[in-house]
N, C-alpha and C positions, 0 to 999 in steps of 0.2 A: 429563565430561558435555558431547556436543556440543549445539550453540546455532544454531539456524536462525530467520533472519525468517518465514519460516512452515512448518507439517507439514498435511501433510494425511493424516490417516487413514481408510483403507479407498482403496480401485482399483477401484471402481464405476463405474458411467454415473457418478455427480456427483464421485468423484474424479478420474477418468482427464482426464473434461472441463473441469474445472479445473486441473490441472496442466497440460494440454496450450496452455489460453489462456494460462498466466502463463508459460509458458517462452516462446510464441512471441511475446511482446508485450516488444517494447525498454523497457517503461516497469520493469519487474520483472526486467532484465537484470543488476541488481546486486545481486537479494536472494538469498537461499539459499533453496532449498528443498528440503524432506524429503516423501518419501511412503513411508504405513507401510499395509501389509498381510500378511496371513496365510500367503495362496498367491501362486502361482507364476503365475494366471493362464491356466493352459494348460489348463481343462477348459472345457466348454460347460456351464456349469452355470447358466444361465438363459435365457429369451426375452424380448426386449422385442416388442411391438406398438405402433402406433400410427397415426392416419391425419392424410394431410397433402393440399395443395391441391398439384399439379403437381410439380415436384422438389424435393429436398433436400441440406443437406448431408452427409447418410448416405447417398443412393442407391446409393454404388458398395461400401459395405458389406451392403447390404439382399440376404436371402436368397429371399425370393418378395413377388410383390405379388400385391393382389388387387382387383378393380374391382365385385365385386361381394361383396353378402355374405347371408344367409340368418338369417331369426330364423322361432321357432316358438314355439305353446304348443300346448297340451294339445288342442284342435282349431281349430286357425288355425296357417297357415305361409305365407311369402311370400319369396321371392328376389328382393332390390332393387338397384338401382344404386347408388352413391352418389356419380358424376361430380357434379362437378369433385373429391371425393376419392379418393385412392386405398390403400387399406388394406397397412399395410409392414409387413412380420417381421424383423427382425435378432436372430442369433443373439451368443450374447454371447461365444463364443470367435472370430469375427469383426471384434468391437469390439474381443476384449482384443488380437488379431495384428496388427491397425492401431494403437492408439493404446499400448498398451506400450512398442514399443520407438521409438518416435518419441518420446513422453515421458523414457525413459532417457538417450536421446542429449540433451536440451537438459545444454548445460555446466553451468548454475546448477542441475539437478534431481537429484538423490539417492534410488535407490528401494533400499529394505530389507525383506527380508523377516522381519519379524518382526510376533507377533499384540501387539495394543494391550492392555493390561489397564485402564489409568486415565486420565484425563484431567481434573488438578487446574490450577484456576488460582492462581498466589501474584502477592505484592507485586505484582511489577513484568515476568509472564510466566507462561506455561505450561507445567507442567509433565506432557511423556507418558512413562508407564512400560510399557515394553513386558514380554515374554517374557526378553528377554535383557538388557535396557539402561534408563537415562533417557536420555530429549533433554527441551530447553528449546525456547519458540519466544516470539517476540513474538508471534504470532498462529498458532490453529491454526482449522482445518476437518476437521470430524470428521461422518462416515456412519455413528458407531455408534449402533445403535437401542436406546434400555432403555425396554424396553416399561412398566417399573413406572409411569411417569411418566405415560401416558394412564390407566394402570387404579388412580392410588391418585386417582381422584378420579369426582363418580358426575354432574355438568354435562354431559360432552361424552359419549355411548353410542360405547364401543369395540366393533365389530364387525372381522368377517375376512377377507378374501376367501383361502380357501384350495382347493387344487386340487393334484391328481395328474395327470399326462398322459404318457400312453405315446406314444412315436414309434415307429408301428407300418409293416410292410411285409405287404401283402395280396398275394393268391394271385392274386387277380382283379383286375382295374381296376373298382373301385368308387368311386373319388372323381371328384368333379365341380372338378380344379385350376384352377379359373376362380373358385371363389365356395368364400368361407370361411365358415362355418357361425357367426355373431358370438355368438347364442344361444338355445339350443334347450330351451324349460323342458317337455317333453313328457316329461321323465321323470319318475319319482315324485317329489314336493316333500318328503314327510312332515314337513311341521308347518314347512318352510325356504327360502328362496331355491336353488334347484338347478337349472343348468344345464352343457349342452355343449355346449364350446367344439373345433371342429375347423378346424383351418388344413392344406388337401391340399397336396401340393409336387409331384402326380404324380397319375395315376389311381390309384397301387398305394404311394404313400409319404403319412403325414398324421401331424399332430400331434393327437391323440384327448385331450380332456382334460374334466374332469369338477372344475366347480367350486361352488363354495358363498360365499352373501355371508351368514354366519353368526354368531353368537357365539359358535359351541365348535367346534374341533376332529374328526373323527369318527378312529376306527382306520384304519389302514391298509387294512386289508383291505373295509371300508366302498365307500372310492372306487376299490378291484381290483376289485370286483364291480359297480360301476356301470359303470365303463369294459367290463368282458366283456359282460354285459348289453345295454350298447349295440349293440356291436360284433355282437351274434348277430343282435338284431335289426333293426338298420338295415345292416349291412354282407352280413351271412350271408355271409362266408366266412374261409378259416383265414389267420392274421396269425404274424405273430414279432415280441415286440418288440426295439428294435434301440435304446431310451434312454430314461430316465424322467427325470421332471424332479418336485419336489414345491416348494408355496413358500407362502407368507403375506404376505400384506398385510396392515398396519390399515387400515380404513376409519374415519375420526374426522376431527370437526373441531376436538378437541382444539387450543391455541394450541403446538407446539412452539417459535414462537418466541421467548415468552417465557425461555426457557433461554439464548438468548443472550446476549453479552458483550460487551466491549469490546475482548475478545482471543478469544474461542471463540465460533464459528459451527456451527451444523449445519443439513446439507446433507441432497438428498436425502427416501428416507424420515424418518430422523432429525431434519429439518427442517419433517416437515408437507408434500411437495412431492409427496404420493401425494393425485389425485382424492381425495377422502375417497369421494364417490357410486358410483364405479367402480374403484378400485385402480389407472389407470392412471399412471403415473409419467416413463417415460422423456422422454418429447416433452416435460413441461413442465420436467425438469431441464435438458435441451437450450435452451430458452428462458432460466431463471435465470442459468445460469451467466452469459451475457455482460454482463447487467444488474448482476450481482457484482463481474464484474472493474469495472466502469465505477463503481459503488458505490465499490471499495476506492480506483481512483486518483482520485474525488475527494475522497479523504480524510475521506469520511462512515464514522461510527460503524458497527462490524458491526450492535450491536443495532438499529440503525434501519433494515437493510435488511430492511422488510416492508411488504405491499400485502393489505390488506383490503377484497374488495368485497364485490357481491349475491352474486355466484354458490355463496360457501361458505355463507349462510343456505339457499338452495333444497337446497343438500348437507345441510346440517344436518337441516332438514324430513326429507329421505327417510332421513334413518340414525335418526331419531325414530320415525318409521314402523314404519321395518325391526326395531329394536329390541324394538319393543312387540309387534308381529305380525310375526314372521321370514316366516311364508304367504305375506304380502302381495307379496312382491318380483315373482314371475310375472305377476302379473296386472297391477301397475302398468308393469314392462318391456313386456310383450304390447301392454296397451294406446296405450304411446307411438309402436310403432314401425307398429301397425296402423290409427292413426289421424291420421297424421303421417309427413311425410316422413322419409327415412334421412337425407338430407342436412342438415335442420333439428335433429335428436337428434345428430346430431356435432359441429354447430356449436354447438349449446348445451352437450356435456357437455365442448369444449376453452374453452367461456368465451367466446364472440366474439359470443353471439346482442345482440340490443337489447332493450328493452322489450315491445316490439309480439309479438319471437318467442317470448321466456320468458310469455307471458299462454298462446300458442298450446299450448307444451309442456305446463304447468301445468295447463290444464285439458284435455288429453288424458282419463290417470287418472278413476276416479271421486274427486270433490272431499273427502269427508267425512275421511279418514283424513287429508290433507291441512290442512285445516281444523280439525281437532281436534289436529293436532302443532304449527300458528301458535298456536294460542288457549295452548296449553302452554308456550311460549315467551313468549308474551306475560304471561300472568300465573304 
């Protein structure tokens, strides 16, 4: 049974990015380290988004940007700037052909392909049981998600943010690659949050995607036939598609933290580090991470690395909402971004806004469904 000071399980945005800080930091140059995942890394099996002020440390990763962005409802549409941000796409077999094998290379770092099965703490260490083996660690960091643990309790409403999205090639130059389409609720709601989501990379290449901030899953063939749909009638012309991508988020403000240990941390979604409001995730695991490494060397407790403010009660409100009336989601998105700048609804949904700008956000919305999800919270 090999014995490592720490494993980190899963090769995600939150593992890659932390393996990559603790190899390159002389402080963690004599600990061992293991990373455990499933695959090989070598598909493009995800897309991160995110929007950031001027440059970044991904930009030479980043696959398209976009300076403008486009929301719509049912009869209202608007095309807006959102300088000083700038709206980024990285693809994730981009992340994994950068930070994999620079990872591999640190001396102290050890990667194994093998799938995780358990993650037990005893006495005086952790014990992971993979597919093939045990390891031990003094401390592990783990991105496995077990969903049971939001949905065996009914305090925090688990909803989903789930979406299909075809990467299509069109016949015509139909896209506008200058403005990405952030969200478009003009198509049928039936009783739910329902929008599309398109990011063009060309006039004749885009990512066509069709998502839902819902509590159920629909069939497959559900979100085939929204994506065509669309596609007939806002593109009207013939496509091929050339990669699909399907994914889930939880939207919750469920406390993952609480799960933590003294030896076991979870990162990531696993960690609660997904928007609860919006499913976006990468940008703020990007941010965690280095506040972790700084957390571990100065010898603070895992379990005490957590930061509770306002912003996840306003998240909570609207997943209180959404829960009770799924309808409601279009008209409260609609109303934020057409009575209020793009630039203030980004600053407020990455957490930077003040006082003064969360009053302005807050009451965009009509108040009442709002107002009825505080009083429910309250008493």
């Amino acid at each position: 049974m090999t014995h490592y000071d720490y494993i980190i399980v899963g090769a995600g945005a939150a593992g890659l990015l932390l393996a990559d800080a603790l190899g390159r930091d002389a402080f963690f140059a004599g600990k061992s380290i293991l990373v455990l995942d499933k695959a090989n890394k070598s598909q493009n099996d995800r897309t991160w988004c995110f929007w950031e002020k001027g440059p970044g440390p991904f930009d030479d990763l980043i696959h398209k940007t976009w300076d403008t962005i486009y929301v719509a409802g049912q009869q209202w549409e608007k095309s807006m700037e959102i300088t000083p941000y700038t709206y980024k796409m990285l693809r994730g077999i981009d992340f994994y052909n950068y930070y994999v094998p620079k990872v591999k290379a640190y001396p102290n770092i050890t990667w194994v392909k093998e799938e995780v099965q358990s993650v037990r703490e005893k006495e005086h260490k952790v014990e992971v049981v993979t597919d093939a083996q045990t390891y031990t660690a003094e401390h592990v960091f783990s991105s496995l998600y077990d969903p049971s643990r939001p949905y065996s309790q009914k305090h925090y409403p688990v909803l989903q943010q789930h979406f299909l999205g075809w990467f299509v090639k069109t016949e015509k130059p139909v896209f506008n690659e200058g403005e990405a389409t952030f969200m478009d609720f003009s198509v049928p709601q039936n009783g739910n949050t329902r929008f599309m989501y398109v990011l063009p990379f060309s006039p004749t290449e885009a990512l066509v995607e069709y998502t839902l901030f819902s509590e159920h899953l629909l069939e497959l063939s559900e979100y085939e036939e929204a994506i065509k749909q669309y596609i007939k009638e806002r593109l009207n012309t013939a496509y091929k598609i050339t990669e699909t991508e399907f994914g889930t988020i939880p939207m919750t403000c469920y406390p993952f933290h609480k799960h933590n240990t003294e030896r076991i941390f979870h990162m990531g979604i696993a960690g609660g580090w997904a928007k609860p409001s919006t499913g976006f995730t990468f940008y703020n695991t990007s941010q965690q991470i280095p506040k972790l490494v700084a957390h571990i060397k100065a010898g603070k407790p895992l379990s005490k690395f957590y930061h509770k403010d306002r912003f996840l009660f306003y998240d909570m409100l609207l997943l209180d909402i959404l829960h009770k009336d799924n309808a409601l989601g279009a008209s409260i998105f609609v109303s934020l971004f057409k009575r209020r700048k793009a630039q203030l609804i980004l600053k407020f949904l990455e957490n930077e806004t003040h006082l003064w700008e969360e009053l302005q956000i807050v009451t965009a919305p009509k108040p009442m469904p709002f107002i009825r999800a505080l009083l429910g919270r309250i008493f």
